[in-house]
C-alpha angles and dihedrals in degrees: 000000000000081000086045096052094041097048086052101050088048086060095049088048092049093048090055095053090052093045087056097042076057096045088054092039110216130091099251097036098144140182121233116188129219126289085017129127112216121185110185090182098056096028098230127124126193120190101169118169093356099144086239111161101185130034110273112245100189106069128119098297077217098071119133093180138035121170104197086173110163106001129125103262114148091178151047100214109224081234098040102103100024099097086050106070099149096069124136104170129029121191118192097147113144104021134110105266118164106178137350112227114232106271100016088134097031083115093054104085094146108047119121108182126032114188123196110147123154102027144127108261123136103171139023133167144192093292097050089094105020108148096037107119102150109039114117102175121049109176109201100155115140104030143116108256122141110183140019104216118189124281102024088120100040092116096050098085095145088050115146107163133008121177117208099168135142093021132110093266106156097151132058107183110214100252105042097111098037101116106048091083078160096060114128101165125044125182118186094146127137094025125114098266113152096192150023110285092219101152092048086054104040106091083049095106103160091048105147099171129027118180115191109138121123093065138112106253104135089188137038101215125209117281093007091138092053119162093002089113092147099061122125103165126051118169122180109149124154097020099132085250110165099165140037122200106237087243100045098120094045116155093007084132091151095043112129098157130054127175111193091157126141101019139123092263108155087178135038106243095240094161096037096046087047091077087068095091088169093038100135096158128043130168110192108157137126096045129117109265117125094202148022116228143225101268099012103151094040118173090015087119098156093036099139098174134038125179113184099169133150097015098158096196092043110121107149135034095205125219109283097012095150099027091132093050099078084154106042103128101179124042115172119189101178138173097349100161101200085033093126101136136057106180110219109263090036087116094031109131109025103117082167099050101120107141108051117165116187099169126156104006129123086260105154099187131331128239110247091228088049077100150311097294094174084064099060116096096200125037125173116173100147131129088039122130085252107188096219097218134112100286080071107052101094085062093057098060085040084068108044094075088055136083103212141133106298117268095212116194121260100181143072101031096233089060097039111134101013130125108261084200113114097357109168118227091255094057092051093050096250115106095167106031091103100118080232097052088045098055089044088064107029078060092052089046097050083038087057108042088051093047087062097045097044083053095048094052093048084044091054092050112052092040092039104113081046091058092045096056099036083062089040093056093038087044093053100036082050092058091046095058096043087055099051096049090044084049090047086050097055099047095077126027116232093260098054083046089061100042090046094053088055095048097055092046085058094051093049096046088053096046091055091053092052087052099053091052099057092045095054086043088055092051085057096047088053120126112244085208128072089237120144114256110246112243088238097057083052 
């Protein structure tokens, strides 16, 4: 009943379009609806955001592209797309799609991208797209989709790129894929696989791109990229990955892009990464590793961009960490939050290094043989806990010739929040730490310290039989002296000094008192007249 019905109203649908083509009399009289954009130049026909419910049937039968993105449509009508055969590109995304009946695109031979992302599917089957030989793009993403059985993409056989992410895919049937032997990207990403799908993949041999990250994998097994020897992107980040099989990459012999971001890593894989002899991109932060170590990336000769951000463990960059990466153009180090050292020698070896970007770590101050910083085209160290003082002073001239996001000061607190581009010496409390300013004065120090000893040896020289003499004289009269008082000393002993002492108080004392009397006894015997004394008395 539910074909009978739609078969009839198809035809119902098709005699009113040619009614009005007759009412308007002309061949291409057409309907545009409103809030539409028709271009019957171009052929294309947009109707965004228009509040359609149903697909509209009156447009330009010559239309090669009609863009339906968030409207209100539940259905695909058998019928819907039968009077446009011409088209070339579809796009449903965002609508409220339930199902697809069986040959709603079998007049579509020429149709090259379907889009119907963000719906609401949860099944289709071999006959969902039958009729589509010549799409190349089929855009599925966000929807609710749960397996991929075999067959569904039989008749696909031109197929280039489909896109099955962000939907509740757990299970890949082996033979799903069997059939686009032309694919050449493949997302599954974001969906509830446990494991590698590597019998599924394996007949896409000219597979260029696979995205599968945002699973639930745990463990990336041996061989489980078998046969996919044209790969060049791999992307499976965040996909709670906390080991890799040594030989995990195994036969990725094309691969110039890995993606390892967002996982559980607690080392880098050094020995498993070094079997990607092309690898020129890899993205490997947010992980758990607390370091990067001497030789990390061994074997990545030809590695042109590395991205380690977010790498929330990550204290310390090790002395020759990227020794084997002599190419490697672009190295990005961002918001590592416990990033606080780079050992010297961490950049050593890099003559290609132009693009490095440090931003929002615990970096205090950087060493200025950490690298040629002059040489690098772009710079970003912002948003870092910068200590403003003269270890820092040669930075602050490296970034006055670059337009980049603004290093602002940490310590000390008086210069907290301030542009360390273009400080002066003075600002930064050191006058004289300019290299020039400092070999001026360590060469009048080392002038001057040789000027004193040069005049004291010439001094020395030509007074030198004065001065001889002068410590002769001092040494011996020294001596003289010493002998005498030792001599002195030894003549009494300290008693007799002492009783001696006393003795010779007493006399005294006696001898003043003697005095005093005969004084007193004189006064008395004094003439009171002015009478001469008598020689006789004298």
């Amino acid at each position: 009943m539910k074909k009978i019905y739609s078969y009839c109203r198809s035809k119902l649908l098709f005699t009113f379009f040619l009614v009005a083509l007759f009412v308007r009399g002309e061949a291409k009289a057409t309907f545009c609806p409103n809030l539409c954009t028709c271009d019957d130049e171009t052929l294309e026909v947009s109707c965004i955001g228009a509040n359609l419910d149903v697909i509209p049937i009156a447009l330009n039968p010559s239309i090669q592209r009609i863009v339906l993105k968030d409207n209100k449509i539940k259905a695909v009508e058998a019928a819907a797309f039968q009077f446009y055969g011409d088209l070339k590109a579809v796009d449903l995304s965002n609508n409220h799609l339930f199902s697809i009946p069986n040959g709603s695109f079998e007049a579509q031979k020429q149709l090259i991208e379907l889009h119907l992302k963000h719906n609401k599917l949860s099944s289709i089957n071999e006959n969902t797209f039958l009729g589509l030989k010549s799409l190349t793009i089929l855009n599925l993403r966000d929807n609710y989709l749960e397996i991929l059985k075999n067959g569904f993409f039989n008749s696909l056989s031109k197929l280039q790129e489909i896109d099955l992410g962000q939907n509740r895919i757990s299970h890949v049937e082996s033979n799903a894929f069997q059939k686009l032997v032309m694919l050449r990207v493949l997302y599954l990403d974001d969906n509830q696989l446990r494991v590698i799908p590597s019998n599924a993949l394996r007949p896409l041999n000219a597979l260029a791109e696979l995205h599968i990250g945002l699973n639930a994998f745990t463990s990336l097994i041996n061989d489980g990229f078998e046969g996919l020897d044209r790969l060049t992107v791999l992307d499976v980040s965040g996909a709670g990955l906390d080991n890799i099989t040594e030989k995990a990459f195994k036969g990725l012999s094309a691969l110039r892009v890995l993606k390892l971001n967002g996982n559980k890593l607690k080392e880098i894989p050094t020995k498993q990464l070094s079997l990607l002899l092309r690898l020129e991109e890899l993205i490997l932060g947010q992980n758990l590793f607390t370091d990067v170590k001497t030789a990390a990336f061994q074997g990545l000769f030809n590695l042109k961009k590395l991205d380690i951000s977010g790498a929330k463990m990550l204290t310390t960059i090790q002395a020759g960490a990227f020794s084997d990466n002599s190419n490697l153009e672009t190295l990005i180090l961002n918001s590592n939050k416990l990033l606080s050292e780079m050992e010297d020698g961490a950049l050593a070896g890099l003559p290609n290094l132009r693009h490095l970007l440090l931003r929002d770590n615990a970096f205090t101050g950087f060493s200025e043989s950490l690298v040629s910083w002059n040489e690098l085209r772009r710079l970003d160290i912002a948003e870092n806990m910068l200590v403003c003082d003269c270890r820092i002073l040669w930075l602050a001239e490296v970034l006055v010739s670059r337009n980049s996001s603004p290093v602002l000061c940490s310590e000390p607190v008086n210069m907290k929040g301030k542009p360390l581009k273009g400080m002066q010496p003075d600002e930064l409390g050191c006058a004289f730490f300019d290299p020039r300013k400092q070999a001026l004065l360590a060469t009048l120090c080392v002038a001057g310290i040789a000027l004193t000893f040069g005049i004291g040896l010439i001094l020395y020289y030509r007074f030198r039989r004065r001065v001889r003499d002068v410590l002769t004289d001092y040494k011996w009269s020294h001596r003289a002296i010493s002998r005498k008082e030792h001599e002195y000393r030894k003549t009494f002993s300290e008693e007799e000094y002492i009783v001696r002492a006393a003795h010779t108080h007493h006399h005294d004392s006696q001898s003043q008192h003697y005095l005093q009397q005969q004084s007193q006894l004189s006064a008395h015997q004094l003439p009171t007249s002015n009478r001469p004394v008598p020689v006789t008395e004298l």
